[in-house]
BARORO-90960 format. One record per residue (C-alpha): residue in three letters; x, y, z. Coordinates in steps of 0.5 Angstrom, whole numbers, plus 500, padded with zeros to 3 digits. Layout:
BEGIN
ALAXYZ...
//
This chain:
BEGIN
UNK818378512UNK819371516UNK824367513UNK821359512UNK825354516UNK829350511UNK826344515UNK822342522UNK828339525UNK835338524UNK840332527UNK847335528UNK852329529UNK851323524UNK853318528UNK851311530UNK845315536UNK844321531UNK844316524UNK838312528UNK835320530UNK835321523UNK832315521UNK826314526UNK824322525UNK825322517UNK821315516UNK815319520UNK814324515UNK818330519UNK822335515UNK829333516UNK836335516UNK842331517UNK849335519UNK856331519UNK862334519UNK866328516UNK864323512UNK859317514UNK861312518UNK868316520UNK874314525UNK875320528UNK869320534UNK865313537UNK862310532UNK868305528UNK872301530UNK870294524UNK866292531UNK861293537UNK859288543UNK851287544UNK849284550UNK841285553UNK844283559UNK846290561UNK850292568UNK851298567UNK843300570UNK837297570UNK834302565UNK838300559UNK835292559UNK829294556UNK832299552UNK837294549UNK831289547UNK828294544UNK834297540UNK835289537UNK828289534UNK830294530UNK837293529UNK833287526UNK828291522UNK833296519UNK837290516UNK831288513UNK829295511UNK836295507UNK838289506UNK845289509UNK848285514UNK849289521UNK848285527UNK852277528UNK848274533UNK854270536UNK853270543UNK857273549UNK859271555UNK862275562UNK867273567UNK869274572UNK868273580UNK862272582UNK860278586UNK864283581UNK862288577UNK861284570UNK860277571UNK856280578UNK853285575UNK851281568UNK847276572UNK843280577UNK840283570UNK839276568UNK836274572UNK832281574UNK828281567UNK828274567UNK833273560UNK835267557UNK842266559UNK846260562UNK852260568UNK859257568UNK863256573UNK870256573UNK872249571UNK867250564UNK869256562UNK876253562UNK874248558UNK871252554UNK875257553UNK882254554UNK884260551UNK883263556UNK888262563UNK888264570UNK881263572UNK879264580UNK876258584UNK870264585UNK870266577UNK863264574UNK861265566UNK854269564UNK853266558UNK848270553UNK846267547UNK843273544UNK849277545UNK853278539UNK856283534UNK855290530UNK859292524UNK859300527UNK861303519UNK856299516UNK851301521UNK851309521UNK851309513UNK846304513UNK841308518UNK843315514UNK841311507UNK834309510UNK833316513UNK835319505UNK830314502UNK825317507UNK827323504UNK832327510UNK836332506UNK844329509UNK850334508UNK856330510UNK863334511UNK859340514UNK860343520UNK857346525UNK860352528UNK854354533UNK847353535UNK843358537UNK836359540UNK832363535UNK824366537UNK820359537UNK826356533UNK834354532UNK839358528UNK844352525UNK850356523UNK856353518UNK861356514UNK857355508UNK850358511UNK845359516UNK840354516UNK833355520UNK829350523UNK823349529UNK828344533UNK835341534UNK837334536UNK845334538UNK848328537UNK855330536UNK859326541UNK865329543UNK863335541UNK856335543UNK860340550UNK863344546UNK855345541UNK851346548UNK855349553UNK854346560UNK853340560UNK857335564UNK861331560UNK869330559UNK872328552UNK875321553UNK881318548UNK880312547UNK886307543UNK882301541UNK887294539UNK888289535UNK892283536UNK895276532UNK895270536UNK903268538UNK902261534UNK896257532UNK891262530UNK886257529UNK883258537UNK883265536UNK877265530UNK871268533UNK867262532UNK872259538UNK873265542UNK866269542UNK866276544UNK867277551UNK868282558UNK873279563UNK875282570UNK881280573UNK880281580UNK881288582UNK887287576UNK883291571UNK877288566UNK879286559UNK874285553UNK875283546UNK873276541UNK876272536UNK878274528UNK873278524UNK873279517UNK880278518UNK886275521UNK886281527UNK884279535UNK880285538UNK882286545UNK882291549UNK881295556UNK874296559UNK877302563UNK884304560UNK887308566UNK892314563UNK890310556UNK884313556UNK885320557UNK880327558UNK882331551UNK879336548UNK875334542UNK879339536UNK886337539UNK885329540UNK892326540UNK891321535UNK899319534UNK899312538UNK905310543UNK906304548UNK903307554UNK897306549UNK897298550UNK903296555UNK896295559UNK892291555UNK898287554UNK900286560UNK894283562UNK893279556UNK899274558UNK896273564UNK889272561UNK890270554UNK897268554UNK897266546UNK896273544UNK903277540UNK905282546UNK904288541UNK898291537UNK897289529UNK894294529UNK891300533UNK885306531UNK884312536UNK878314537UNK873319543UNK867318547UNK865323552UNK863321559UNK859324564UNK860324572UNK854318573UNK857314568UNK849314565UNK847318559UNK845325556UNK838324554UNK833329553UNK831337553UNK836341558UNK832346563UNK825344559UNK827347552UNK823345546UNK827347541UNK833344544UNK833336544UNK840333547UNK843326547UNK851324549UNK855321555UNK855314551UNK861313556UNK864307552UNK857303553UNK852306548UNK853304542UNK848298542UNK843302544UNK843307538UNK836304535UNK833305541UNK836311543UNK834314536UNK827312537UNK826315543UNK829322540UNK823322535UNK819321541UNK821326545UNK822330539UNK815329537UNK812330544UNK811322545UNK812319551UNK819315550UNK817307549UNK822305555UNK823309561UNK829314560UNK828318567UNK836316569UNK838320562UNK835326564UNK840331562UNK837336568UNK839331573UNK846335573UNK843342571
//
């Protein structure tokens, strides 16, 4: 006798893109299930850290600009929905020079979608901001009203209890040990039981690789830092240095904001050289050494020369990267039991809404509401 499927469809992986999947697929009435194999809202993955960057003015692709403006309006609706506090609207400006890749890149968005930002030049961003030193006669400022700050922990718990109030079934400290295409179905296989289900969406981070073989992606650690103004903290509140992407030349690039529920500034390395280093997921090395910060410190007391030299406090965490630097999103070889989405490469944490969304969409057979062809995981397959 055909056993019946324990739900339609199951989210392995509650973090910040799978939380919002199983929000979005619950709240349209499908049977869901939700996996997380640690808590909600947990450190070990890519979804924590007390604060994520959001900005609509996307120089990461072209593609990602509408997905950031969709992903705000439901930022907004899910803070309704729970009344919690998610999102702090407190701007964000990119610097650099003006053909570069973040200032360069931030206006050429801006400017392709016609979004509502103002440009600084050198002289204004060091008025502004005399926190910050060092600027470039060729250095301008995207400033992006808009932009501001999304509490991670908060937000995947918040997306996980829409979805249980919408009646999705959550077993958190649950890993999953396999997936496995079964008839017209998927086996989810944990220690305690196997669960059956029509469909699997793959949400696991730096597992995801290790859940669906094949895919294109590497593990990354990442060290993220916190540090203490040297004298007055006063300029150093989030008010007065509001977050923030810098590149400095062809010397790296820095990003970070002022103090945040606390006296700690977070700072750190938009590409992290031997700091972020390619791990396997189960063997992450979570113990911090100074090859872990010299490199943001040492830019910092050229860029930002009122910050200690060393970390206040430090958290390591993983994301996964794939060769093109866009994300994984969609059926691999065209399997409709099967949906997978990862290769956040460090930048997709506010597009978790609207990546959720679209998951149920493709879930469901709809058309996604922004294009999504450049996130294609058969691109690579």
């Amino acid at each position: 006798m055909t056993r019946t499927p324990d739900a339609d469809v199951a989210v392995v992986g509650l973090g910040a893109w799978g939380a919002s999947a199983l929000w979005q697929l619950a709240s349209r009435g499908v049977r869901v299930l939700g996996f997380e194999r640690y808590g909600l809202g947990h450190p070990f993955g890519a979804s924590h850290g007390g604060t994520r960057m959001f900005r609509v003015t996307c120089l990461e692709h072209p593609g990602l600009v509408p997905l950031a403006q969709r992903s705000r309006q439901l930022w907004q609706q899910l803070e309704t929905l729970t009344g919690r506090a998610l999102f702090d609207q407190v701007g964000a400006v990119l610097m650099g020079p003006a053909d570069g890749h973040i200032a360069g890149g931030s206006l050429r968005a801006a400017r392709e979608h016609d979004l509502p930002v103002e440009t600084l030049t050198a002289g204004e961003l060091s008025r502004w901001l005399p926190q910050h030193a060092a600027f470039q006669d060729g250095d301008i400022g995207v400033r992006e009203p808009e932009a501001g700050l999304i509490r991670p922990e908060a937000a995947v718990r918040a997306a996980v209890g829409a979805a249980a109030a919408a009646a999705a079934r959550v077993l958190t400290d649950t890993r999953v040990t396999a997936i496995e295409p079964a008839g017209d179905g998927v086996v989810v296989r944990t220690p305690a039981r196997d669960f059956r289900v029509g469909q699997v969406v793959v949400t696991a981070g730096p597992w995801l690789d290790t859940l669906v073989p094949g895919l294109p992606l590497e593990t990354v650690r990442v060290p993220q830092t916190w540090f203490r103004p040297a004298g007055d903290p006063a300029p150093f509140t989030l008010d007065r240095l509001p977050p923030f992407m810098r590149e400095l030349g062809g010397r790296g690039a820095i990003w970070g904001h002022g103090s945040h529920d606390g006296p700690d500034v977070k700072l750190g390395l938009e590409d992290g050289g031997s700091a972020f280093r390619v791990t396997p997921a189960d063997d992450c090395d979570r113990g911090v050494t100074p090859e872990d910060w010299t490199a943001v410190s040492g830019l910092l007391a050229e860029a930002v020369p009122g910050m200690g030299a060393v970390p206040s406090r430090t958290e390591v965490g993983m994301f996964s990267r794939t060769p093109d630097k866009q994300f994984l999103i969609g059926r691999p070889h065209g399997d409709p039991r099967l949906v997978v989405a990862g290769g956040c490469n460090f930048h997709g944490f506010k597009h978790s809404t609207g990546i959720g969304e679209a998951l149920a969409d493709i879930v469901l057979g709809r058309p996604t509401g922004c294009p999504l062809d450049f996130a294609d995981p058969n691109r690579f397959l």
